[in-house]
C-alpha positions in Angstrom: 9.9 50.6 -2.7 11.7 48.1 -0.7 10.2 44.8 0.7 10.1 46.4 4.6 8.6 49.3 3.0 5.9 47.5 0.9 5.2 45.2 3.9 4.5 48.2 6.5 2.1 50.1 4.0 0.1 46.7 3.7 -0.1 46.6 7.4 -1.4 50.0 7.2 -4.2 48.8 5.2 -5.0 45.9 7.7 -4.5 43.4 5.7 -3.5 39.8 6.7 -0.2 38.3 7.4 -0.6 36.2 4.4 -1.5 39.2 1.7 1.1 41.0 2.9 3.7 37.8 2.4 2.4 37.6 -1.1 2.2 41.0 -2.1 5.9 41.2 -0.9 7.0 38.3 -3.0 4.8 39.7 -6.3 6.5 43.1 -5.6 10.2 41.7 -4.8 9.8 39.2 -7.6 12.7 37.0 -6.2 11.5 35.5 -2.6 14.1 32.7 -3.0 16.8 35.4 -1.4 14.9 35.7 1.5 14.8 32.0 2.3 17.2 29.8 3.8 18.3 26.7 2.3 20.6 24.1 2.2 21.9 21.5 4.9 22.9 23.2 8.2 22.5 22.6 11.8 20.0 23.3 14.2 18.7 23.1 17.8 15.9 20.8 18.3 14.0 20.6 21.6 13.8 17.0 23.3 11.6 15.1 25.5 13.3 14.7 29.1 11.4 12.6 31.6 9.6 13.7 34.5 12.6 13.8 37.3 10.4 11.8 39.9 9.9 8.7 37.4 5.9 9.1 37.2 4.5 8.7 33.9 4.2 11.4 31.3 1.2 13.6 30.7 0.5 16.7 28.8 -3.4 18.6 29.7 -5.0 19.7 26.5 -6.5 22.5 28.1 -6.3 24.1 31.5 -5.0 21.5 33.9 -6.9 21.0 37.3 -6.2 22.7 40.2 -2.8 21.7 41.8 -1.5 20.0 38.5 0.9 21.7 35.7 0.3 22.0 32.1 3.0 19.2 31.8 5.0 16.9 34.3 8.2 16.3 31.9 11.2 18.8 31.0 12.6 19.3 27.4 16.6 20.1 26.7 18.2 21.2 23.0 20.7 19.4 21.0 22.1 20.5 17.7 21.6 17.9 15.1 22.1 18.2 11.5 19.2 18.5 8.8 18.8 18.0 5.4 17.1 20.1 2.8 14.9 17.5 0.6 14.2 20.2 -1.6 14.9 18.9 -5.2 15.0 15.6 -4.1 11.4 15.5 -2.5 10.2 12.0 -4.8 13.2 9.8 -2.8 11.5 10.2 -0.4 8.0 7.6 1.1 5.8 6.8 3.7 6.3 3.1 3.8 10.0 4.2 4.3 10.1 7.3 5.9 6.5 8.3 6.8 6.8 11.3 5.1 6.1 12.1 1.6 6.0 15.6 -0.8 3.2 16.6 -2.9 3.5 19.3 -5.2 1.5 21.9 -7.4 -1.5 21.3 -6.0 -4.2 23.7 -7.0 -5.7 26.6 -5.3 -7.8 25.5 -2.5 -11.6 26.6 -2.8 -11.1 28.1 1.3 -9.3 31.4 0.6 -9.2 32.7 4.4 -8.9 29.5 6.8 -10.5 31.4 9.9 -13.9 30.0 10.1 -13.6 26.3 11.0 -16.8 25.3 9.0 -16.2 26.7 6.2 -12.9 25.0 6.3 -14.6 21.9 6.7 -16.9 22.3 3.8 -14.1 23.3 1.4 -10.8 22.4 2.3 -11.6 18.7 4.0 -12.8 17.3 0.7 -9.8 18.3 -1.1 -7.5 16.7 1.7 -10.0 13.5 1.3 -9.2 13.5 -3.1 -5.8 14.4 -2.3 -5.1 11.2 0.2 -7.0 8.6 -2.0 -4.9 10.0 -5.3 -1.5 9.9 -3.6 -1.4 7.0 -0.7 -1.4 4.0 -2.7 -4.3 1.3 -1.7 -6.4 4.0 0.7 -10.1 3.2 -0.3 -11.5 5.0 3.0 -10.2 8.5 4.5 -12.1 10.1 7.6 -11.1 13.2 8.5 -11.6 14.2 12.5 -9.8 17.3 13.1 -7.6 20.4 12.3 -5.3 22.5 13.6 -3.9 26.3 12.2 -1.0 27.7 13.8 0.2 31.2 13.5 3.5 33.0 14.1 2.2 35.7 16.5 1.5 36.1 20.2 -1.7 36.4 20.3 -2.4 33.2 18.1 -4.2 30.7 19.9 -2.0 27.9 18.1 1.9 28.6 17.9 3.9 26.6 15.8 5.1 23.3 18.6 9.0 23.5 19.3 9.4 20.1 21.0 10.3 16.8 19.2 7.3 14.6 19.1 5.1 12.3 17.4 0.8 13.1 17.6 0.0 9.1 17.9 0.9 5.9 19.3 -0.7 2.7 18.3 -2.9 3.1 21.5 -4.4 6.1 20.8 -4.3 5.3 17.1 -6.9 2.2 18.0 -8.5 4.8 20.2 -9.4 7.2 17.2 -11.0 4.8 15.5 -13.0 3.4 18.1 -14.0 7.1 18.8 -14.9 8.3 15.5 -16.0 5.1 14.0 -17.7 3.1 16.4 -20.2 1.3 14.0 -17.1 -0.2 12.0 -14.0 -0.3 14.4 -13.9 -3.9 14.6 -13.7 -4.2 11.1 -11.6 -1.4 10.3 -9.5 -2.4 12.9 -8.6 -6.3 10.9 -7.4 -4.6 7.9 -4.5 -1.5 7.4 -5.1 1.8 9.3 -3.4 4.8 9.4 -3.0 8.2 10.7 -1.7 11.1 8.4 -1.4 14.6 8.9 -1.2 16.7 5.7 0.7 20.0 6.0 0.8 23.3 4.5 1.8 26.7 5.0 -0.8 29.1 4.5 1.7 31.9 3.7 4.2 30.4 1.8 7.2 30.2 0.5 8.1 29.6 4.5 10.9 32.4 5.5 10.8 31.1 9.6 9.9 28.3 11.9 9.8 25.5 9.0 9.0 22.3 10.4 11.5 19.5 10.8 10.5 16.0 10.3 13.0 13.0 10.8 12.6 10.1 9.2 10.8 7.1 10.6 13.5 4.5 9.3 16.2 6.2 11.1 13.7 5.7 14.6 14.6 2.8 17.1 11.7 1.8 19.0 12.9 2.7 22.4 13.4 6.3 21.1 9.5 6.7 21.6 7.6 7.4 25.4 4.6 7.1 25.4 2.8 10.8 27.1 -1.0 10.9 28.5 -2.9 13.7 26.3 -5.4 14.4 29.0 -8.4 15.8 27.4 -11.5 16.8 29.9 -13.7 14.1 28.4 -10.4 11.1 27.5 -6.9 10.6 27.6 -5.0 9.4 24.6 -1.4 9.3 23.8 1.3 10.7 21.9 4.9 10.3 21.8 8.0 12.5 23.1 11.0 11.7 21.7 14.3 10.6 23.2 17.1 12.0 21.0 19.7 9.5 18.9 22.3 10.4 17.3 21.0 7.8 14.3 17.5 9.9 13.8 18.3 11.4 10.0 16.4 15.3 10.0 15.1 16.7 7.2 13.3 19.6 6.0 11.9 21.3 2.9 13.1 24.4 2.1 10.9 27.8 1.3 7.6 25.4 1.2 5.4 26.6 -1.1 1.4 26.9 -0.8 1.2 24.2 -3.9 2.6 22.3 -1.8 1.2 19.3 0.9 3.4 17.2 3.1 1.8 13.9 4.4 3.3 13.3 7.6 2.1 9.2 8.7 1.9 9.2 12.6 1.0 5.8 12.5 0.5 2.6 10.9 -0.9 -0.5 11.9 1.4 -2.6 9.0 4.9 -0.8 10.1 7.6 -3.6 11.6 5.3 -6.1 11.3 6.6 -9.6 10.7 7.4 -10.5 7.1 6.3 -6.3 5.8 8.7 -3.8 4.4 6.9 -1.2 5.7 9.2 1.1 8.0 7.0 3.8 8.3 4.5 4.8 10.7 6.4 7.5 13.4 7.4 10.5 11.9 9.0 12.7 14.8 8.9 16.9 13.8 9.0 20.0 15.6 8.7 23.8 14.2 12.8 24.8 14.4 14.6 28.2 14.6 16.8 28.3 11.5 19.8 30.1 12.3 20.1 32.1 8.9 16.8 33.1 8.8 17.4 36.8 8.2 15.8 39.4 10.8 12.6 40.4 10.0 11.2 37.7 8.4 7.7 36.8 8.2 6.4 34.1 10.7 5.1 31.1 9.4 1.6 30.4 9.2 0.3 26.7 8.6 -2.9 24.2 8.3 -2.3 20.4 9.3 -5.4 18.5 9.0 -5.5 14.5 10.6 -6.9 11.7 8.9 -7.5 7.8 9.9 -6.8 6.2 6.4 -8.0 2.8 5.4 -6.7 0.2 3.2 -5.8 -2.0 1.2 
């Protein structure tokens, strides 16, 4: 039975997108010929400025009456990307703000649908796995996740437009907001915001995420947007496009595997520090060799403040 075959007589037994990926791969017993790898070229999608010189904003839900979802445009360039995979340990979040773990074990939440029960499973795993692996972190709080799913009726696509989630404004923000007893104290020693990301039906065929690294960033490539909420507005950051910004990616990510993803920290380009990371721009991309039919990526990123040392 081929892999097309195998995959429509799964469907035919309703089961998910993700059992269906595995059983494929278990069947097929070589998934590496369905991924693309390598360095190539891609389009990414770029922050262009509201025409009319008004600042930025982006409504997290439905905007009020009158106002769009957005006020500022977007425009591709093709940019080349790098495949970090066999190379993942050069690679650091005081340098880069990213950074590759690997063979992590199964996760105790098998389905990720019910947001509770991804709280009570997977968030203590994603606590473990920060203190292990970001050197100094002595206190992780965890305030929110997000799954994303290759499919039109998802409520949460995969984002196509170059961005970062936090600026040090809305970093300080966070903390005041889900911390309030201990801000002020928090806030005098190192914080930081990671994402850690992970397909949920691995090894990724389409829409891999891009992530460029935050040494390769020159300060005035960030804009600052307004992330309107109905309650707040924070921040995030659209990206202007450089031809310095170096792009990466990991091929055919695996679900062993977690990418950290540092959004911000508070000891980056200080005075006197080494530390260089703290930004890390990415975007979901269309690979251009991903071969029809392939299987849309789904994914988990959960966010973290992280304190320390």
């Amino acid at each position: 039975m081929t892999t097309a075959q195998l995959l429509q007589a799964t469907a035919a037994h309703n089961l998910s997108q993700f059992a269906r990926t595995e059983a494929a791969y278990q069947t097929n017993g070589d998934s590496s010929s369905f991924i693309p790898r390598g360095d190539t070229t891609v389009t990414l999608n770029y922050f262009k400025p509201p025409e009319d010189g008004s600042v930025p904003f982006n409504y997290v839900e439905q905007p009020p009456e009158g106002q769009p979802q957005r006020n500022f445009g977007a425009f591709d360039v093709q940019v080349p990307i790098h495949d970090i995979r066999g190379h993942e340990s050069e690679y650091t979040l005081d340098r880069d703000a990213f950074q590759v773990v690997s063979d992590v074990p199964d996760s105790a939440e098998r389905d990720f649908v019910d947001d509770e029960s991804i709280k009570k499973n997977y968030y203590p795993e994603i606590e473990k796995l920060i203190l292990d692996h970001v050197e100094g972190s002595n206190k992780v709080f965890i305030f929110d996740h997000t799954i994303r799913r290759s499919s039109p009726n998802a409520p949460r696509a995969p984002v196509t437009r170059v961005h970062i989630d936090q600026t040090i404004k809305s970093a300080t923000q966070r903390v005041h907001h889900h911390l309030p007893d201990e801000a002020e104290k928090l806030l005098q020693g190192r914080f930081r915001i990671i994402n850690i990301w992970r397909p949920l039906n691995g090894p990724v065929q389409a829409n891999p995420l891009a992530f460029a690294s935050s040494s390769s960033l020159e300060d005035e490539d960030l804009i600052p947007v307004e992330h309107r909420y109905p309650d707040r507005t924070g921040e995030t950051a659209g990206i202007r496009y450089n031809s310095g910004q170096k792009w990466h990616y990991l091929s055919g990510m695996r679900n062993d595997e977690r990418l950290f993803l540092e959004c911000f920290d508070s000891e980056a380009r200080k005075q006197g520090t080494k530390v260089l990371g703290g930004r890390v721009p990415h975007t979901a991309f269309q690979d251009p060799r991903t071969p029809e039919g392939a299987v849309g990526r789904e994914s988990i990123e959960v966010r973290a403040l992280v304190f320390g040392p």
